[in-house]
N, C-alpha and C positions, 0 to 999 in steps of 0.2 A: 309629250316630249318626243320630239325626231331628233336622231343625230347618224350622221355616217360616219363610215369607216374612211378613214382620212390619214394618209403618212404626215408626219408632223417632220418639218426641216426648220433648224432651228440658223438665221441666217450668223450668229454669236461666231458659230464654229467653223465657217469659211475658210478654205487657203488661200482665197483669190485676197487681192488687195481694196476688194468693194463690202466688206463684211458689214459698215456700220452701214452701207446704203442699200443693200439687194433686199430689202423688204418685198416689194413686186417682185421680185425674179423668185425668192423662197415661196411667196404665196400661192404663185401660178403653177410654181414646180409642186406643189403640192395637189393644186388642181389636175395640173398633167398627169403625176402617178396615180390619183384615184381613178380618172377616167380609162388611165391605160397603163395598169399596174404592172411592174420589173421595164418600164422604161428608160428609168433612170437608176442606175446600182449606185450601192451603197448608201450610209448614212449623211454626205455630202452631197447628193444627186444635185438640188437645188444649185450646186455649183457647175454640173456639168449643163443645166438648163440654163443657168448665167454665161459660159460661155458661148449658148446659141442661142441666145437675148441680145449679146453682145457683135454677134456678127448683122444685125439689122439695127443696132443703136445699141443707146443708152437703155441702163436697168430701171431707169426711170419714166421713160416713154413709154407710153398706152400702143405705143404701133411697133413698137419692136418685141413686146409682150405679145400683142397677138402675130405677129410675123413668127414669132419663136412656138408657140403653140402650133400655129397651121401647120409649118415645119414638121409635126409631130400628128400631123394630123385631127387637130381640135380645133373646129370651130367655134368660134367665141367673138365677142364684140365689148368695146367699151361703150358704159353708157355713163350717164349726170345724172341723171333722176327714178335712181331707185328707191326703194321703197320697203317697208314690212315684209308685204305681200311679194317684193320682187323676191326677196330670199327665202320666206319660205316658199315661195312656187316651186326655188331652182331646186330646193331643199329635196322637196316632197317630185320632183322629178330623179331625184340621185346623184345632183350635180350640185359640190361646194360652192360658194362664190365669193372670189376674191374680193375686198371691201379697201375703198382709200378712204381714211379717216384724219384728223387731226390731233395727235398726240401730247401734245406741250399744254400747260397752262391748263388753269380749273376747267370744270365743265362748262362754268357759267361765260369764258371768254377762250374757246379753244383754240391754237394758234399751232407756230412748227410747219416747218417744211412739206409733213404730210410724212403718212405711214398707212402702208397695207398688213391687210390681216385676212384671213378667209374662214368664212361662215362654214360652218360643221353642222349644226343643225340649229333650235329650235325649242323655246319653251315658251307659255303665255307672258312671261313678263323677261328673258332673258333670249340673246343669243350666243350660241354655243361657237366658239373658234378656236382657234392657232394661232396665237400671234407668233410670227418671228423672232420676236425680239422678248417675247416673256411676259410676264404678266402687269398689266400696264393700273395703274392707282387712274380710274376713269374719271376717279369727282378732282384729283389734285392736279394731275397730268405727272409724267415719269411713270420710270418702273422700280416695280417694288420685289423682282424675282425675276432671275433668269427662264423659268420653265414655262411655258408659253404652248404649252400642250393641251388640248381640252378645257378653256379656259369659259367661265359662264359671265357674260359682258351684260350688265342690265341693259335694257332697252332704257329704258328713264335715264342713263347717263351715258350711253355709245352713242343714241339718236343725237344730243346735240353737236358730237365728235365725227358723226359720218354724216349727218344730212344736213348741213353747214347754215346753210340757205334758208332753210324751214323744211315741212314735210315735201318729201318727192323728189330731193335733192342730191340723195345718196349717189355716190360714185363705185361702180361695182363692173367686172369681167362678168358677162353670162355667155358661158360657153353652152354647146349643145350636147348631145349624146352621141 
């Protein structure tokens, strides 16, 4: 088992008016403090990283995500075809990685707008994250508890929720060190 040290923002507790939508923005802000910790103060930081998400777009887009990272000095890229092996490599290099998955509906037909989460670490049949939004029922879809800290997501029921497509399909930020 791997796991890092990883500030947990939980996006529930927002001031801004995007709380039910800044998944990406809570996730990355999470990635931003681990690689470049006291960045962001406070227990809302993810909000002040929504505000400079928000001056290159929407909290939604893959390009105002990493506009807002650079900004901070993290290099990172969106990719479509991650994998096992992509997260643990970033893992096992010391770099979280944010994950877009689909949240709504069984595991057997997974649906929803879409929701990000970021990888912590690491087990042979589990991966370790943060959700934003809490802890998510992965075979029913919903959530079943606010606290979304340290959460163990089996692989047998996150892969069919993040890797949509089939294997290789994962949508995931790999940032660098």
């Amino acid at each position: 088992m791997k796991t890092l040290s990883v500030p947990y923002y939980s996006q529930r507790d927002s001031a801004s008016s995007q709380a039910y939508r800044m998944c990406f923005s809570s996730s990355c802000a999470m990635l931003l403090e681990s690689l470049k910790p006291g960045t962001l103060k406070g227990a809302n930081g993810d909000d002040q990283f929504l505000a400079r998400v928000r001056q290159f777009g929407d909290t939604t887009a893959a390009a105002a995500q990493l506009k807002a990272l650079a900004s901070y000095g993290v290099k990172a890229k969106f990719v479509q075809n991650a994998n096992w092996s992509t997260i643990e490599g970033q893992i096992n290099r010391g770099i979280p990685t944010p994950l877009g998955m689909l949240h709504q509906g069984p595991v057997t037909r997974p649906g929803g707008g879409g929701h990000w989460i970021i990888a912590i670490g690491y087990t042979p049949d589990a991966i370790l994250v943060h959700d934003p939004y809490g802890d998510l029922d992965l075979r029913r879809g919903g959530y079943i508890s606010n606290n979304g800290a340290g959460l163990s997501y089996s692989r047998r029921n996150l892969g069919p929720r993040w890797m949509v497509e089939g294997p290789g399909t994962g949508w995931a930020i790999l940032a660098e060190r």
